[in-house]
C-alpha positions in Angstrom: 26.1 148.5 166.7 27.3 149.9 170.1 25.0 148.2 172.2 25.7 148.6 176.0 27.5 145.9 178.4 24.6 144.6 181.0 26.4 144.9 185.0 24.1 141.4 184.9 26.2 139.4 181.5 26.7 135.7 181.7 30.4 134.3 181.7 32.4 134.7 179.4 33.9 131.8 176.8 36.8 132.2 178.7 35.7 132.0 181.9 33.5 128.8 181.4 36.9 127.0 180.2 38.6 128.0 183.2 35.8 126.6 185.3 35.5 123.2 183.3 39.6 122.8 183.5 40.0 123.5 187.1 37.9 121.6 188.8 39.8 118.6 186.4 43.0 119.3 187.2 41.8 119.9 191.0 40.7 116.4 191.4 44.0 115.0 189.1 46.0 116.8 191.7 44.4 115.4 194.7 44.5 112.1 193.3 48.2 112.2 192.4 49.3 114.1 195.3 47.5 110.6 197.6 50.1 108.5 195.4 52.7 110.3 195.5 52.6 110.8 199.4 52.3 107.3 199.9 55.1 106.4 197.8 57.2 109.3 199.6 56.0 108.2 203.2 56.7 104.4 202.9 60.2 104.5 202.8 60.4 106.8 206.0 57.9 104.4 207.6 59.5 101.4 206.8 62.8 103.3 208.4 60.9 103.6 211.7 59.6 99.9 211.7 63.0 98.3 211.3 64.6 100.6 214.1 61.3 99.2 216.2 62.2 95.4 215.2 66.1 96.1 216.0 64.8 97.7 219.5 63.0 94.4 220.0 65.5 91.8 219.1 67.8 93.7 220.7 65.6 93.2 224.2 65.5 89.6 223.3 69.2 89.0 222.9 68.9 90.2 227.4 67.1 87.0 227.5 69.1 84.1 229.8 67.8 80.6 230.5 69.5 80.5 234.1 68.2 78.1 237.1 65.6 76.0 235.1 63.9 79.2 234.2 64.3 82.7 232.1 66.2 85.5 233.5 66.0 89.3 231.7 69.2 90.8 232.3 68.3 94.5 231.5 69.7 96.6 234.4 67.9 100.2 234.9 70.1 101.8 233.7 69.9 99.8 229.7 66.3 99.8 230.4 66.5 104.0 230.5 67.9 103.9 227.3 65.3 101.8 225.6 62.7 103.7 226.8 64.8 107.3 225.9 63.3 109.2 222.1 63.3 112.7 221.4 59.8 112.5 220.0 57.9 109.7 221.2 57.6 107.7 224.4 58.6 104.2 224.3 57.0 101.2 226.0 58.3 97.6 226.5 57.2 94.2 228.0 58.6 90.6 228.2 56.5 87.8 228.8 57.1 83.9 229.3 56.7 80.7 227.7 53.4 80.8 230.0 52.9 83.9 229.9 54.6 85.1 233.2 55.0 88.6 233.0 59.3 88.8 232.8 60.3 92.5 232.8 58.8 96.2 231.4 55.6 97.2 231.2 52.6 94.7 232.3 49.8 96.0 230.6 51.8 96.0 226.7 50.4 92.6 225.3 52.1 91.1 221.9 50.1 90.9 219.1 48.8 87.5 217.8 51.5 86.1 216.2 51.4 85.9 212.3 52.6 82.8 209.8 55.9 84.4 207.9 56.3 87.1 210.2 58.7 88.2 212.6 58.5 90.6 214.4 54.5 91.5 213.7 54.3 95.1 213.5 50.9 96.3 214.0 48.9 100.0 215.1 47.2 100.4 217.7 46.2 102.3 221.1 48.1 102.2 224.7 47.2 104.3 227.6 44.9 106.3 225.2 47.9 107.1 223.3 48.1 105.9 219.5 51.5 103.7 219.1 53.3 101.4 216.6 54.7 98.2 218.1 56.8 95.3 217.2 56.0 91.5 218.2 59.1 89.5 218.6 59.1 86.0 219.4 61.8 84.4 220.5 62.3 80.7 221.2 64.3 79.4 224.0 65.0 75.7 226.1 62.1 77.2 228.5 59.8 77.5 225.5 58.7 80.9 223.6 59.3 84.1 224.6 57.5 87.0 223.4 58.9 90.5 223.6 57.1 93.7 222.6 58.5 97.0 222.0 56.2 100.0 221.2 56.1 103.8 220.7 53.9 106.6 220.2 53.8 107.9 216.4 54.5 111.5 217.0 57.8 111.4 214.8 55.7 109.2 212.0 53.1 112.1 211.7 55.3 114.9 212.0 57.4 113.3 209.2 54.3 112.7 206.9 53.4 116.4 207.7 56.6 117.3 206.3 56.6 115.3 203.3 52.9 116.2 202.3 53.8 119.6 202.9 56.7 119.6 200.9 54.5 117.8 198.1 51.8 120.3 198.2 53.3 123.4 197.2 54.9 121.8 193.6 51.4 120.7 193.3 49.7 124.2 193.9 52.5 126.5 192.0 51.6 123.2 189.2 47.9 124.0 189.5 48.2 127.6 189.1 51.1 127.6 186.5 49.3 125.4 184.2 46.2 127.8 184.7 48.1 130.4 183.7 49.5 128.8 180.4 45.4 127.6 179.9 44.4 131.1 180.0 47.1 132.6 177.6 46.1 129.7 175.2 42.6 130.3 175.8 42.9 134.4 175.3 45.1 133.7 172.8 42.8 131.3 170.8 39.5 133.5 171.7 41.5 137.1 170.5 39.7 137.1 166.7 36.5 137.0 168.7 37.4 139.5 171.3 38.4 141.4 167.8 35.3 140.5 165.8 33.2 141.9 169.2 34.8 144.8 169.9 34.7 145.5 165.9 30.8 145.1 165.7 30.6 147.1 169.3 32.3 150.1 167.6 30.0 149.9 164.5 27.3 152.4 163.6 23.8 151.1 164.4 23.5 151.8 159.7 26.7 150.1 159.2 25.8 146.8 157.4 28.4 146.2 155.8 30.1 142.4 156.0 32.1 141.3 158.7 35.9 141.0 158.8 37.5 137.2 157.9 40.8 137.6 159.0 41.8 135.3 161.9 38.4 133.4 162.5 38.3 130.4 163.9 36.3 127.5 161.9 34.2 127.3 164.8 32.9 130.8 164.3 32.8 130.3 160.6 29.1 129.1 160.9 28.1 132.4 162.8 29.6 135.4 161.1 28.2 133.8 157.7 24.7 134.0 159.4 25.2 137.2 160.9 26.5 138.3 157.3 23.5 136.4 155.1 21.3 138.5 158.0 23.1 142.3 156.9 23.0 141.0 153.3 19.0 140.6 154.1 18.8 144.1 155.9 20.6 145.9 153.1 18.5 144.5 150.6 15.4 145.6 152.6 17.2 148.9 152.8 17.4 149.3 149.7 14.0 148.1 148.9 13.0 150.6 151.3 15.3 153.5 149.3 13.7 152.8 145.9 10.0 152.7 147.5 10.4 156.2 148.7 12.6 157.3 146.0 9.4 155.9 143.5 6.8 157.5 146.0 8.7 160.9 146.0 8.4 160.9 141.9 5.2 159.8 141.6 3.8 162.3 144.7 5.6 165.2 142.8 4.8 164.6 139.2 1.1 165.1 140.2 1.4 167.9 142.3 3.3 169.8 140.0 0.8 169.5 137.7 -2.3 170.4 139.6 -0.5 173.5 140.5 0.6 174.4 136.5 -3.4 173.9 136.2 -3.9 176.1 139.2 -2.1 178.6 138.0 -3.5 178.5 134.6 -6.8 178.5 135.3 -6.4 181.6 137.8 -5.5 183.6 135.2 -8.8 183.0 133.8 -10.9 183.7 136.8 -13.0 187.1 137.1 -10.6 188.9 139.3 -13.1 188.4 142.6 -11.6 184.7 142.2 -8.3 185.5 141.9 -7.6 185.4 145.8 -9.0 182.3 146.2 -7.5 180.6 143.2 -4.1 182.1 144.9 -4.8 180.8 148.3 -5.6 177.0 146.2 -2.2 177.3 144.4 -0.4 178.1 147.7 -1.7 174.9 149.8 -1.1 173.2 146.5 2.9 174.4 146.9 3.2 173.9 150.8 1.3 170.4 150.1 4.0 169.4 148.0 6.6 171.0 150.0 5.2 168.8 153.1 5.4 165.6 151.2 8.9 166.6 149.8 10.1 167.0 153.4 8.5 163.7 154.6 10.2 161.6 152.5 12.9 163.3 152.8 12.7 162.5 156.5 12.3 159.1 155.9 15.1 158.4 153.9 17.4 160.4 156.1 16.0 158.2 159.4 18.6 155.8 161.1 16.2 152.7 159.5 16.9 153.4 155.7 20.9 152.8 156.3 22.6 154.9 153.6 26.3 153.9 154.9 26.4 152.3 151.1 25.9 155.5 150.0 28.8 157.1 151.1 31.3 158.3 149.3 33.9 162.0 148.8 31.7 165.1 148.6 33.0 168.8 148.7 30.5 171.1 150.7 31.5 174.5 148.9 30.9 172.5 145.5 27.5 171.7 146.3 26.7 175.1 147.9 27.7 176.7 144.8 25.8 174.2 142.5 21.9 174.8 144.7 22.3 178.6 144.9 20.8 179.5 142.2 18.1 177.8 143.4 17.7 180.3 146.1 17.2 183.4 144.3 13.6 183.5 143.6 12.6 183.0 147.2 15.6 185.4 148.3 14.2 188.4 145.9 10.6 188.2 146.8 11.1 188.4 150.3 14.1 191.4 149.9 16.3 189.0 151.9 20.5 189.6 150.9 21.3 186.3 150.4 25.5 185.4 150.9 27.4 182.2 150.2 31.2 182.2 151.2 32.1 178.6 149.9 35.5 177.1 150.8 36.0 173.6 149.9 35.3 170.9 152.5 35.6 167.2 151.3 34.3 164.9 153.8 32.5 160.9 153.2 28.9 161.6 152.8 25.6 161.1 151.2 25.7 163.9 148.5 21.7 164.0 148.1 21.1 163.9 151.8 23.8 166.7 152.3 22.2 168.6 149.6 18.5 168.3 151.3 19.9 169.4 154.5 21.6 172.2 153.1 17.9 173.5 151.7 16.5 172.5 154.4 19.0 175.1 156.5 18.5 178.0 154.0 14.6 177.4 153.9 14.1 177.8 157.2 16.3 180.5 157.6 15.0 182.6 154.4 11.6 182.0 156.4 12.3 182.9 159.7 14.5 186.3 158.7 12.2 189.3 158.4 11.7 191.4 154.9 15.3 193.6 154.4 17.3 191.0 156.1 20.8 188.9 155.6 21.1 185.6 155.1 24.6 183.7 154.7 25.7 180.4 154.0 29.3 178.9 154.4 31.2 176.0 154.2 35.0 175.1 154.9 37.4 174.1 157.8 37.4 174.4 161.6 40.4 173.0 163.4 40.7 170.4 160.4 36.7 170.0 160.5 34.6 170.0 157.7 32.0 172.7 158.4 28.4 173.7 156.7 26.9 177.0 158.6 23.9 179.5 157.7 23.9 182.7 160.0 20.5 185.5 159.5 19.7 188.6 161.2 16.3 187.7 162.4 14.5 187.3 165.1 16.6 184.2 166.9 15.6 181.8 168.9 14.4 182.1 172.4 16.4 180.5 174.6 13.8 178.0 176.0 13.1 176.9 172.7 16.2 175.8 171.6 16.3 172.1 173.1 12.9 171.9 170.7 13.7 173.2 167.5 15.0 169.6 166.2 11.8 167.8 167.0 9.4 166.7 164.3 6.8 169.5 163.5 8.0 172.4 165.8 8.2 175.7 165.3 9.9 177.9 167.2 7.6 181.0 165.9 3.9 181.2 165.0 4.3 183.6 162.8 5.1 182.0 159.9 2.6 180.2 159.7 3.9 178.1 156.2 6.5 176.1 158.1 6.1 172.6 158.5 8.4 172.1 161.3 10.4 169.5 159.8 12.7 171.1 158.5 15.4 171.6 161.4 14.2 167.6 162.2 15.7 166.8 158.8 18.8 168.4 159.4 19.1 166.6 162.9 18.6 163.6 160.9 21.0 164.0 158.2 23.9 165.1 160.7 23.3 161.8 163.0 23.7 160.0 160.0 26.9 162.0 159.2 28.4 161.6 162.7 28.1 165.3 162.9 27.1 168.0 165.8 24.8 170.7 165.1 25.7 173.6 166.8 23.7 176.7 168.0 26.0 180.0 167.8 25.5 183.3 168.1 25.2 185.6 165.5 27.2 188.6 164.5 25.9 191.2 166.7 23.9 188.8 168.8 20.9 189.2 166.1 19.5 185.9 164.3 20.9 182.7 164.5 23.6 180.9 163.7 23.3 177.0 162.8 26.6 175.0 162.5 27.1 171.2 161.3 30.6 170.1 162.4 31.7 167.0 161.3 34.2 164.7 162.4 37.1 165.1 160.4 38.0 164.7 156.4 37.1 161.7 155.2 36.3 160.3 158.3 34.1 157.4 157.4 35.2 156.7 153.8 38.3 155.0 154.4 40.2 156.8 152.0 43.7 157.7 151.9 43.7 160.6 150.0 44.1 163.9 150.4 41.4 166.3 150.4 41.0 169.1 147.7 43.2 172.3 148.6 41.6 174.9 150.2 39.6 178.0 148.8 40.3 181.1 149.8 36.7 182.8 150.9 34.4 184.7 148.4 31.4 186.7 149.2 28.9 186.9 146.7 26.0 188.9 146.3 23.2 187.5 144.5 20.5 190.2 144.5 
């Protein structure tokens, strides 16, 4: 069926799962990689927060009711090392009962305080800086006393970088590890279609025969049955087609023959005046049927009849041998020495279609070869390759010609003027059909032509395992 891969072809099976499983798993790994960052994060936050409460009840314990009133004892010196981090800057403030300013920073203000809670820990924003403080209250004979200690969050983020980072690559190498087991599943799964494809891609454009079963999924069950009912459909049409001409062929043929038996008769008859005329009726009569012959024959042998059913072992030299005593008559009148060298060449074939290319090679050579000339036919093996060849002395083929001699209804020379050019198209045919190449070589002496049909190789679409029949050794003979 061999048709041709578009550069434009939609996705692939394969490549529409992928697309439908990735963006999934995408958004299931986002998700789970939020979750799982806030529960890694938390504890390492909660770290943080309880060494800012102990910071702040530890400034509270410098608290002293001395003289009626509340001292800070918190020389510089203790201060300096509150306010020391190797990441973040710290801030600090102590306020009084009335909210006297005590010690620290004046503009850090406590946060509201909160039923159940302390210290409050709250975020927020100091000196344009974001920070993380703790909101200690502590009460004394003066009243409450509110201390705040706060610090910037560089160590917090640097730590959550670090753990989403750590988190992200498991979840990437997870992403593209469980793509990878998705697409060996899903090549694995879709390899009796990649089979079944590349099986119908390598078929003939005439092979009908049924499709494979082995390894198909249920899923594709539905479609190789239609795709088989549909060959079942095209064979029978084939075949319909095969009878129809074979019918036509007989029933074009029966006629003919006998308006040229009557012909003939009834020339013999004529005054002699006549007799030209009666011979030039019983000549049109012959080519008419030799025409008709040839278009069937064409039509049979076209890619559209499908004759792969037809195919079965057939042995070149035996058929030469059994059509050339059909050959004579035409040989004799026309002086030609006609030659067949047989050596057996079994290949998978069409026998009648091989024999009606065969005739069709030895007509047009018997009609292209002058009066006195040499016609031979042979069959055998070339490198292994089954080989049919007929080689005359005549005239040849100009060389500009020779890219035309296959087409329907041309002819290389005017002069004789009885061919139908179809002949050489029916041996184009027939070859196609065979997978074989036909072959222009030159003759012996480089006078005439040459024809060669060179087929692939014993056997090479039968599917036997047999041997071929042993080899001939060569034999001329001479039928005239």
């Amino acid at each position: 069926m061999n048709s041709e891969h578009s550069a434009s072809s939609p996705h692939t099976l394969r490549q529409r799962l992928l697309r439908l499983l990735l963006l999934p798993l995408i958004a299931l790994s986002i998700i789970s990689l939020a979750f799982d960052y806030r529960i890694a994060f938390e504890p390492a936050s909660d770290a943080y927060d309880h060494a800012l409460s102990d910071d702040a009840m530890a400034l509270a314990e410098q608290i002293r009711y001395l003289d009626s009133r509340l001292q800070v004892d918190l020389p510089a010196a203790a201060e300096a090392v509150l306010r020391t981090d190797n990441g973040d800057e710290e801030f600090l403030s102590i306020y009084g009962p009335n909210g006297e300013f005590l010690a620290g920073d004046s503009d850090l203000h406590a946060d509201p305080p909160v039923k159940g809670q302390n210290p409050v820990l709250s975020d927020g924003s100091f000196r344009g800086k974001k920070i993380r403080k703790a909101s200690y209250r502590l009460h004394t004979r003066a009243g409450q006393a509110t201390v705040t200690v706060a610090e910037t969050t560089r160590k917090r983020e640097r730590s959550g970088s670090k753990i989403l980072a750590g988190m992200m690559m498991p979840n990437i190498l997870l992403i593209i590890a469980t793509l990878g087991l998705v697409y060996l599943g899903i090549r694995s799964g879709l390899a009796p279609l990649t089979q079944l494809s590349e099986e119908i891609n390598r078929r003939a454009p005439h092979d009908l025969s049924p499709l494979p079963r082995r390894d198909i999924p249920a899923e594709a069950e539905p479609l190789v049955k239609a795709m088989d009912s549909l060959m079942e459909d095209l064979r029978s049409a084939s075949a319909a087609q095969q009878a129809f001409l074979a019918n036509a062929a007989h029933q074009m043929k029966t006629p003919l023959a006998g308006l040229q038996a009557q012909l003939e008769l009834h020339a013999q008859e004529l005054p002699e005046q006549y007799e030209p005329r009666a011979q030039r009726l019983f000549e049109a009569t012959r080519q008419l049927g030799h025409l008709i012959h040839q278009l069937l024959a064409l039509a049979r042998s076209a890619p559209e009849a499908n004759l792969a059913q037809e195919k079965h072992p057939v042995d070149l030299g035996k058929i030469i041998e059994s059509n050339a005593s059909n050959w004579f008559d035409q040989a004799r009148m026309r002086n030609i020495d006609l030659g067949f060298e047989a050596e057996s060449a079994t290949l998978s074939g069409s026998e009648w279609m091989l024999r009606e290319m065969l005739a069709n090679l030895i007509d047009n050579a018997l009609r292209y070869t002058p009066e006195g000339g040499t016609v031979t036919v042979r069959s055998g093996l070339a490198d292994g390759q089954p080989f049919i060849e007929v080689e005359d002395n005549g005239l040849g083929i100009p060389v500009d010609q020779r890219q035309r001699i296959f087409e329907r209804f041309y002819r290389a020379s005017e002069t004789a003027s009885e061919g139908s050019g179809l002949g050489l198209a029916i041996v184009k045919e027939v070859a196609d059909r065979h997978g074989a190449s036909v072959q222009l070589m030159p003759a012996a002496n480089d006078r005439g032509t040459k024809i060669r049909i060179l087929f692939a190789s014993p056997l090479a679409e039968s599917g036997t395992t047999g041997k071929t029949a042993p080899a001939r050794q060569p034999r001329v003979k001479n039928l005239l």
